[in-house]
N, CA, C and O atoms as CSV, one atom per row, in Angstrom:
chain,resi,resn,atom,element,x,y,z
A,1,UNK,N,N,26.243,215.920,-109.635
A,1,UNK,CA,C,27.373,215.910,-110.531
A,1,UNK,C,C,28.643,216.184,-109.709
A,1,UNK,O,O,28.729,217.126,-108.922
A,2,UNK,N,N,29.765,215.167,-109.978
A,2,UNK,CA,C,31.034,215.287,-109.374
A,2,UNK,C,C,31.833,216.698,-110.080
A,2,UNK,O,O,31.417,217.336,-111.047
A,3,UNK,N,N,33.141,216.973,-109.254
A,3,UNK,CA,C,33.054,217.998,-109.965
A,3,UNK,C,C,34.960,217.442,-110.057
A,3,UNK,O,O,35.455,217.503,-108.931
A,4,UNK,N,N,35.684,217.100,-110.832
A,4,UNK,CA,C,36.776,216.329,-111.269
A,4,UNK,C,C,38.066,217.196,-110.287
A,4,UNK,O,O,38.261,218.407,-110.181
A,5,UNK,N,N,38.569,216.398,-109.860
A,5,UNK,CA,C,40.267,217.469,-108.858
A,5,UNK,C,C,40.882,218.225,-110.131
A,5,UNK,O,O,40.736,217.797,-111.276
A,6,UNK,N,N,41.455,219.177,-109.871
A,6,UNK,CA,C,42.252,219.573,-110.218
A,6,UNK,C,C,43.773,219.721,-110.525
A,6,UNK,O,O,44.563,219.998,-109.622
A,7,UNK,N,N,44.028,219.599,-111.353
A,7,UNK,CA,C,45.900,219.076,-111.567
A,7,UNK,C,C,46.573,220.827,-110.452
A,7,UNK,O,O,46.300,222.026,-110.404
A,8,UNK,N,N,47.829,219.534,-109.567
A,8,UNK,CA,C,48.544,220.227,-109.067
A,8,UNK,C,C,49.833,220.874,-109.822
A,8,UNK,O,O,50.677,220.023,-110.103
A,9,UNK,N,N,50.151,222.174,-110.198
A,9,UNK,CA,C,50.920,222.515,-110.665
A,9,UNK,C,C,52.457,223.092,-109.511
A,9,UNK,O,O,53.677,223.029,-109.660
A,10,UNK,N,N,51.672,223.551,-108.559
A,10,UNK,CA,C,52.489,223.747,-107.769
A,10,UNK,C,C,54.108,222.671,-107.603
A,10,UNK,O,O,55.285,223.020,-107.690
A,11,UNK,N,N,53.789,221.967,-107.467
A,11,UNK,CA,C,54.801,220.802,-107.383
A,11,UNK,C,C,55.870,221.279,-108.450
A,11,UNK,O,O,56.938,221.697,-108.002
A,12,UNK,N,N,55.701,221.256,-109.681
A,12,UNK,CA,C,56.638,221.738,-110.248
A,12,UNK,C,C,57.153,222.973,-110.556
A,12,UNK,O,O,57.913,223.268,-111.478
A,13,UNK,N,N,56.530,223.878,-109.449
A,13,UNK,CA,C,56.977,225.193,-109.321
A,13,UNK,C,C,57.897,224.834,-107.870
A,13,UNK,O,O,59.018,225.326,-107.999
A,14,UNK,N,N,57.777,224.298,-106.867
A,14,UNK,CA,C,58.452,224.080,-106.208
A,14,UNK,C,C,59.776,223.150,-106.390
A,14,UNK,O,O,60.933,223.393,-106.047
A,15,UNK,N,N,59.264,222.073,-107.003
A,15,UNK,CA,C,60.696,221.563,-107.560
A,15,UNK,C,C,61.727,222.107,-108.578
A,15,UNK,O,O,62.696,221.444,-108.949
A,16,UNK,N,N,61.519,223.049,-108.898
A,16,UNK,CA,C,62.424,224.108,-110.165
A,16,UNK,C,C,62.744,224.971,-108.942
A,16,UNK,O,O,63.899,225.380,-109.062
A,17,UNK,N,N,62.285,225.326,-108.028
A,17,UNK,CA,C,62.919,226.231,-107.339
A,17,UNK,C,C,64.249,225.243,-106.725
A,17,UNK,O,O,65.430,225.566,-106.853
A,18,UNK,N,N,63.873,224.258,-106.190
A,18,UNK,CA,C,65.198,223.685,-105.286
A,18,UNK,C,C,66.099,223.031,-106.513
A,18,UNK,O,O,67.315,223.135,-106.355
A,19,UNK,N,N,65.703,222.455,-107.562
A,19,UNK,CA,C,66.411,222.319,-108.376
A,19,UNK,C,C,67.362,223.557,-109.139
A,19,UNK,O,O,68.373,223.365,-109.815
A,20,UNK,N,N,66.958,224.383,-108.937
A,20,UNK,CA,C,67.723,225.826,-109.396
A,20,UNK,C,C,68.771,226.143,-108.445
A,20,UNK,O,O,69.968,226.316,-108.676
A,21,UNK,N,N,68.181,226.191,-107.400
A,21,UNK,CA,C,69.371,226.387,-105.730
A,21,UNK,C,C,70.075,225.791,-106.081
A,21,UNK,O,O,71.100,226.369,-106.443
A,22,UNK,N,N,70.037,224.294,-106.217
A,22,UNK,CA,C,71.034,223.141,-106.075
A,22,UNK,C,C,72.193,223.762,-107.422
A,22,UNK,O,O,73.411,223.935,-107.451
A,23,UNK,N,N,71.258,223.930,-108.271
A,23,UNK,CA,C,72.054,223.897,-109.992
A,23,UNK,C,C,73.317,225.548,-109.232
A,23,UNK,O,O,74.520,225.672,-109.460
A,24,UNK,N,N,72.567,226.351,-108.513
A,24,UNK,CA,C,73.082,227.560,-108.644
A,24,UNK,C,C,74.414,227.554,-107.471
A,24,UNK,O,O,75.513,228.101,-107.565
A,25,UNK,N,N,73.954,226.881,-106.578
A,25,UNK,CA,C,74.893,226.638,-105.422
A,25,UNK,C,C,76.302,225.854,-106.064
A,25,UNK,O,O,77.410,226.290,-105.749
A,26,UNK,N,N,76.131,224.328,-107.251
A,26,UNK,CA,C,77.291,224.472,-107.665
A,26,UNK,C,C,77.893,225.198,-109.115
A,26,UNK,O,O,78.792,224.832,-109.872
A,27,UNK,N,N,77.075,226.267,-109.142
A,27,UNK,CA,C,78.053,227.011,-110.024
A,27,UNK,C,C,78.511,229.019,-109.335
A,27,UNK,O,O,78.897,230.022,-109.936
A,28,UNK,N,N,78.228,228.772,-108.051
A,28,UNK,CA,C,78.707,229.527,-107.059
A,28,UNK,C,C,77.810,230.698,-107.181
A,28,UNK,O,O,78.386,231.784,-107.116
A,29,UNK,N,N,76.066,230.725,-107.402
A,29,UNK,CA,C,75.468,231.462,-107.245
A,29,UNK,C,C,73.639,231.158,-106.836
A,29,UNK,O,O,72.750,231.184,-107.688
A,30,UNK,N,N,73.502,230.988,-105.911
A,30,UNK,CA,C,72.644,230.261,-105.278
A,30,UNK,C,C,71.612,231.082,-106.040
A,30,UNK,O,O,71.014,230.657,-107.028
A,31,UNK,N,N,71.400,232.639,-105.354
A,31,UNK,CA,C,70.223,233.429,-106.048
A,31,UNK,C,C,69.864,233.564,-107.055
A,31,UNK,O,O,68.698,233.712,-107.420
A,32,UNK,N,N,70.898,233.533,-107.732
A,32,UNK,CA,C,70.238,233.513,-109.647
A,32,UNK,C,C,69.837,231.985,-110.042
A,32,UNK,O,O,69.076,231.927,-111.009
A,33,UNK,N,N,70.193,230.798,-109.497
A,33,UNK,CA,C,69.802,229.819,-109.702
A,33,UNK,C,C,68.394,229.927,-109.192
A,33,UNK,O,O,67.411,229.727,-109.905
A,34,UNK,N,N,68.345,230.269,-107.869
A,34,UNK,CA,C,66.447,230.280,-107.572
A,34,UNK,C,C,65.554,230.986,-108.552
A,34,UNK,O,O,64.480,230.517,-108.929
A,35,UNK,N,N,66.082,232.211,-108.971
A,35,UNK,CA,C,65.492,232.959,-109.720
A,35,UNK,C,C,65.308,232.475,-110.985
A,35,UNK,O,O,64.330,232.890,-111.607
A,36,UNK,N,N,66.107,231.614,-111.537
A,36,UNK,CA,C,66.071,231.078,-112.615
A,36,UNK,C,C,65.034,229.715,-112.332
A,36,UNK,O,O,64.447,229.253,-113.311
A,37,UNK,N,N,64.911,229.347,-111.536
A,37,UNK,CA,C,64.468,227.613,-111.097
A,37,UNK,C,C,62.924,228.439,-111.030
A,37,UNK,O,O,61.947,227.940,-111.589
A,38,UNK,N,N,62.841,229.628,-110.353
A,38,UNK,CA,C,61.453,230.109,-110.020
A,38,UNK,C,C,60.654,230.570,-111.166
A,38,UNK,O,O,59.430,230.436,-111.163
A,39,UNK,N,N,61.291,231.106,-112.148
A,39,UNK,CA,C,60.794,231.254,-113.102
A,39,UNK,C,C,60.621,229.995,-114.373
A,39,UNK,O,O,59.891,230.299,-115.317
A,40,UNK,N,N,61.070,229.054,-114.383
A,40,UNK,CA,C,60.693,227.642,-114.939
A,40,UNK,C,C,59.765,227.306,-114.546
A,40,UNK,O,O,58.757,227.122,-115.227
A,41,UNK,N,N,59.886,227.085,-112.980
A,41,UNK,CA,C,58.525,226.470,-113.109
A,41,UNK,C,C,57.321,227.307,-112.279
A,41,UNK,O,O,56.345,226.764,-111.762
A,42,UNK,N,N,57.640,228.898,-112.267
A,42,UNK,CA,C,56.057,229.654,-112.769
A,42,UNK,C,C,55.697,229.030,-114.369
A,42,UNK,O,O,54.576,228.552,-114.550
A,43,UNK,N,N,56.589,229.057,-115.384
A,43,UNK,CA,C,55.851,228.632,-116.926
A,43,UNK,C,C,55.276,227.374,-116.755
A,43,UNK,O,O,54.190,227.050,-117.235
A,44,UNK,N,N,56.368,226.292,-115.720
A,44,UNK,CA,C,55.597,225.230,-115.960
A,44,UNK,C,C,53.868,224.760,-115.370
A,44,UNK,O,O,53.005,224.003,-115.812
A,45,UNK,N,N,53.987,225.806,-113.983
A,45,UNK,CA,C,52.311,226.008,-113.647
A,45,UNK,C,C,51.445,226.614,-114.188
A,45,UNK,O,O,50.231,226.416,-114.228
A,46,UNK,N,N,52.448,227.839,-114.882
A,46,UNK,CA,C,50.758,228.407,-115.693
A,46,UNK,C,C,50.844,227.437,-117.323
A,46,UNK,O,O,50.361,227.783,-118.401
A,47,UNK,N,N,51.351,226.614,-117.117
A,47,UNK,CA,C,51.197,225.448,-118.492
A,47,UNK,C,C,50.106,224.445,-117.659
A,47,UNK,O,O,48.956,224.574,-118.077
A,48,UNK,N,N,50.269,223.486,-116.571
A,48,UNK,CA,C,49.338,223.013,-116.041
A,48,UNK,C,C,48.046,223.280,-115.556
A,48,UNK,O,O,47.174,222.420,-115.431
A,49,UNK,N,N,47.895,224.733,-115.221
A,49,UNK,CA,C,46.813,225.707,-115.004
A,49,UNK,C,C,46.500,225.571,-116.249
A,49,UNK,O,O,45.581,224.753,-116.222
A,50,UNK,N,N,46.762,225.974,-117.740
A,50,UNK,CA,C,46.180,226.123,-118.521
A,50,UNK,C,C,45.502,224.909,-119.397
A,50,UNK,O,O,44.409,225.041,-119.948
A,51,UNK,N,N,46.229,223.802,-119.450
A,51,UNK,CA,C,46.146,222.158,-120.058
A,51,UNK,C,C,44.736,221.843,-119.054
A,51,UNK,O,O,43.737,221.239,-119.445
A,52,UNK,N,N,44.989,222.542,-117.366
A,52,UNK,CA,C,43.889,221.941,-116.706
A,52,UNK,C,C,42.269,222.535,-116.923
A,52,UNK,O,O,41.197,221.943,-116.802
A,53,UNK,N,N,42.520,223.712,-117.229
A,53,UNK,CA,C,41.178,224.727,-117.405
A,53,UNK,C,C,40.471,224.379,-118.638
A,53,UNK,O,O,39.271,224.518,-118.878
A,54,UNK,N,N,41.797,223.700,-119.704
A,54,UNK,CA,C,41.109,223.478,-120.977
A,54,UNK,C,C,40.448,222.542,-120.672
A,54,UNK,O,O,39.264,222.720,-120.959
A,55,UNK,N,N,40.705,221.399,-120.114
A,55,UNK,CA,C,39.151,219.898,-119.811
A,55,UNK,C,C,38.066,219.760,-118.726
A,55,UNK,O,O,37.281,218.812,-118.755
């Protein structure tokens, strides 16, 4: 029995982070943009972690 890959969530924990930098850098605060970008997409991995565990 195969045993099916697993969905990468990471990816969109990493792309909310640089997308946050970017967002935060032009509104003249780089760190709260990461912090904000980092915490999007932690929800959005433990959403893919969870969609993935369910099948």
């Amino acid at each position: 029995m195969t045993k099916r890959p697993s969905a990468a969530g990471g990816f969109f924990l990493i792309v909310a982070i640089i997308a946050g930098f970017v967002w935060g850098v032009l509104r003249g605060d780089p760190l709260g943009g990461a912090l904000i970008g980092t915490l999007i997409g932690t929800v959005l991995a433990i959403i893919v972690w969870l969609l993935d565990r369910r099948s």
